[in-house]
N, C-alpha and C positions, 0 to 999 in steps of 0.2 A: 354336664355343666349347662346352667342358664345363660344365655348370651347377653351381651350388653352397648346399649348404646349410651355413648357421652357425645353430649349438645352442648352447642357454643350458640350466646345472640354475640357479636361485636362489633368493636369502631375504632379505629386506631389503635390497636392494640401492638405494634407490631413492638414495642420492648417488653408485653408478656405473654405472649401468646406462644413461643416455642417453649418457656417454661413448663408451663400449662402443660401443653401436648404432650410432653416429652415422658412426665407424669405418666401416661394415661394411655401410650401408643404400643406397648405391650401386653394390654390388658385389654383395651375395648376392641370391642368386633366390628363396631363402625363410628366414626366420626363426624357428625353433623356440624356446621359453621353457618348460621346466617350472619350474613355482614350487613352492616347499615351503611353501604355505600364508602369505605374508607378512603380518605384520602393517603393514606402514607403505606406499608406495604402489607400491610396485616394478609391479604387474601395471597400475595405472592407465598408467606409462611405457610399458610393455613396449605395449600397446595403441596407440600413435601410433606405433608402427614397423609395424603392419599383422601383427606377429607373430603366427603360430599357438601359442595359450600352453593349456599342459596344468596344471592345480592342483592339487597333490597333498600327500601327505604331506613331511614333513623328518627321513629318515632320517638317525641319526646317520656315516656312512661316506655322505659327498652323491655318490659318483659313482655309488651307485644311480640319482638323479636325472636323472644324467649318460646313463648307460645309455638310459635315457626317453628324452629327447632323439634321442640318436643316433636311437634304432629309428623316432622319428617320420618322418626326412629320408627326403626321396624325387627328393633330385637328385642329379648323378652324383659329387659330391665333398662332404664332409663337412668345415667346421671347426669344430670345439669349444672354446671359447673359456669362462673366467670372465667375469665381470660388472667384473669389476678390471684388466682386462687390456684394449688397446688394438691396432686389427693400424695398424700403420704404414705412411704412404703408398709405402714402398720394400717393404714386404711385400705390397700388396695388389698394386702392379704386378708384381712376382717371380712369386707366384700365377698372376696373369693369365697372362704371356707363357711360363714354365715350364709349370704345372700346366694351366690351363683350355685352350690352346689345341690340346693333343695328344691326341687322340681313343684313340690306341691307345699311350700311355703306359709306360711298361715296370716303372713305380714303383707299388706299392699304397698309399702313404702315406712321409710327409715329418717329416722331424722339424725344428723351427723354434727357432733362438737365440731365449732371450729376456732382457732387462735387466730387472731386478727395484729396485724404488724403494725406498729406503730410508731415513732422517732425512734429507732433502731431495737425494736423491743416485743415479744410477742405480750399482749395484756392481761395478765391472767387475774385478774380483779376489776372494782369497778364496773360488771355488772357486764364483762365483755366476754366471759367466760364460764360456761362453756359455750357459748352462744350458738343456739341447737338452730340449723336451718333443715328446711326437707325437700333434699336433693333427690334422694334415690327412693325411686316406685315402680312397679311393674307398669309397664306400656298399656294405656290406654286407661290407668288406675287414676294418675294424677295430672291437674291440669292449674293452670294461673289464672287469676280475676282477672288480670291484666289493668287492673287501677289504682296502683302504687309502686311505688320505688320501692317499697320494703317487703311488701306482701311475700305470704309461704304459701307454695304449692298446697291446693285442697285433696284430700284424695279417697277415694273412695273405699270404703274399708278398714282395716285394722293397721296400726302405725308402730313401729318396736326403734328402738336405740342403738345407735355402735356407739362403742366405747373410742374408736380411735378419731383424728380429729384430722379432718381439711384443713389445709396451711393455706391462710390469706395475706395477702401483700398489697393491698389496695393503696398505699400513698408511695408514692416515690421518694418524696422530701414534703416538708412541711407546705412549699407554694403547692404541689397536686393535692394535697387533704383541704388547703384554704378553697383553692379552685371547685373541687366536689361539693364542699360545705355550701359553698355559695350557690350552686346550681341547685342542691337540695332543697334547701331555703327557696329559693324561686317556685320549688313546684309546690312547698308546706305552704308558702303565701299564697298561691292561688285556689290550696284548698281551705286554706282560713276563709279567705273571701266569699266563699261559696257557702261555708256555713254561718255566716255574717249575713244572707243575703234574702234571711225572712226574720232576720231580729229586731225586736224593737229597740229604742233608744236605748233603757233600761240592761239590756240583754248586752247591747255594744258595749257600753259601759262597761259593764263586770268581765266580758269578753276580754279589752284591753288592758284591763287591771290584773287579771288573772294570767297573759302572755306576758307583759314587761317587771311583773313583780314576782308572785306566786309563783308561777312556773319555772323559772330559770332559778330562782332559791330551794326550791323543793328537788328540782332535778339535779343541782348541784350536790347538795348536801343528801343524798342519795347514791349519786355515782361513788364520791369522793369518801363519806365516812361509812354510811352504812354498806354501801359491796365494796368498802377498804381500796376505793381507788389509789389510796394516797401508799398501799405498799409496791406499786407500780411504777413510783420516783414520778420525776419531773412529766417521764411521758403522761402516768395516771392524774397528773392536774391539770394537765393544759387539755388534756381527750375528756374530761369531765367539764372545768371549764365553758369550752367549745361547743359540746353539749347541750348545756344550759342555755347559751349565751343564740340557741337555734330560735327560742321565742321571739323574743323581743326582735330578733334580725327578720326572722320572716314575718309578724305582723306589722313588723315599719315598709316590709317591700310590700305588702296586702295593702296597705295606705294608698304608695304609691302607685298599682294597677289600679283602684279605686280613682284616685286623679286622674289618672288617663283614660279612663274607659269614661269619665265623666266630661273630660273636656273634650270629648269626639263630638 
């Protein structure tokens, strides 16, 4: 059998982070935690899983953190996991009899379906499913840009599928998805800015027209009819909606850094 390390970056985590573990504390060979200085008890938790926990800063772009973690692992497969995210008993066995049992493997990393929770609902439409991220890769295989919120581990070599899927629970109640939404939007607005920031007149122009109109109609009617958001119910409209609705919200905050950085 191939050994395995699961990597935590967190921050406050402490109503999902024994979920998480609990997952994953029969199956991994070692547990990484970097923590971004929590205030509430997240590392007190992280500490009864026997985890190696690294404390550091809470850079705004957290797969800095992420990176951390990785470089910690020192067994021969790496899974990267949030604190919100759950691996499933059909995933962990997948794992097992696919990935850990083959010593000379011909895959350098796997990318894994995952279901994502939403107003009481997992989303299996609407363009949220299977929603393949790339978690698992042999140690020293894959690594992060480190210059997005969203970014997928790059990795060096040849990439294969599991069929079974990580369980995501990323919103508590609808105020933590608005809370997230809005912090996302902060960091989409400050990269709008930045590619605003050798346009001509002409260039801004179509730039604004193309976030407060085009875009959020195109991405609408996208999430919503064409990947069949709408057989999702109320959650697949209002998760499409919200969507859309990320333009126009993060080029009106790109405005406003624009005024402040102009009236310094």
């Amino acid at each position: 059998m191939q050994t395995l390390s699961v990597v935590l970056a967190v921050y406050n985590e402490e109503k999902n982070l024994a979920r998480c573990l609990d997952s994953v504390r029969n199956f991994a060979d070692e547990i990484i935690i970097v923590d971004g200085s929590s205030t509430d008890k997240t590392v007190e938790i992280a500490k009864k899983y026997t985890a190696k926990i690294l404390v550091t800063s809470n850079p705004p772009i957290f797969h800095i953190n992420k990176q951390k973690a990785i470089d910690l692992a020192t067994k021969d497969w790496i899974l990267q996991l949030d604190a919100d995210e759950v691996v499933s008993k059909e995933l962990k066995e997948e794992i097992q009899k696919k990935v850990l049992t083959e010593k000379n493997n011909e895959y350098s990393g796997y990318w894994t379906p995952r279901k994502n929770w939403f107003l009481g609902r997992f989303l299996l439409k609407g363009g949220q499913y299977p929603d393949y991220t790339l978690r698992l890769y042999k140690r020293g295989k894959g690594h992060l840009p480190q210059k997005d919120v969203h970014e997928q581990a790059e990795i060096e070599g040849e990439v294969g599928y599991l069929v079974s899927a990580l369980l995501h629970y990323p919103y508590e109640n609808f105020a933590v998805y608005k809370m997230k939404w809005d912090r996302y939007n902060r960091i989409f607005a400050s990269q709008m800015r930045e590619r605003q920031r050798n346009m001509n007149l002409l260039g801004k122009v179509f730039f604004a027209i193309n976030n407060l109109i085009f875009q959020p109609i195109f991405w609408f009617l996208k999430a919503y009819l064409r990947h069949k958001g709408f057989m999702d119910g109320w959650a697949g409209f209002v998760f499409a909606f919200y969507s859309a609705l990320r333009f126009p919200a993060a080029y009106l905050i790109s405005l406003q850094l624009h005024e402040k950085i102009a009236s310094k």
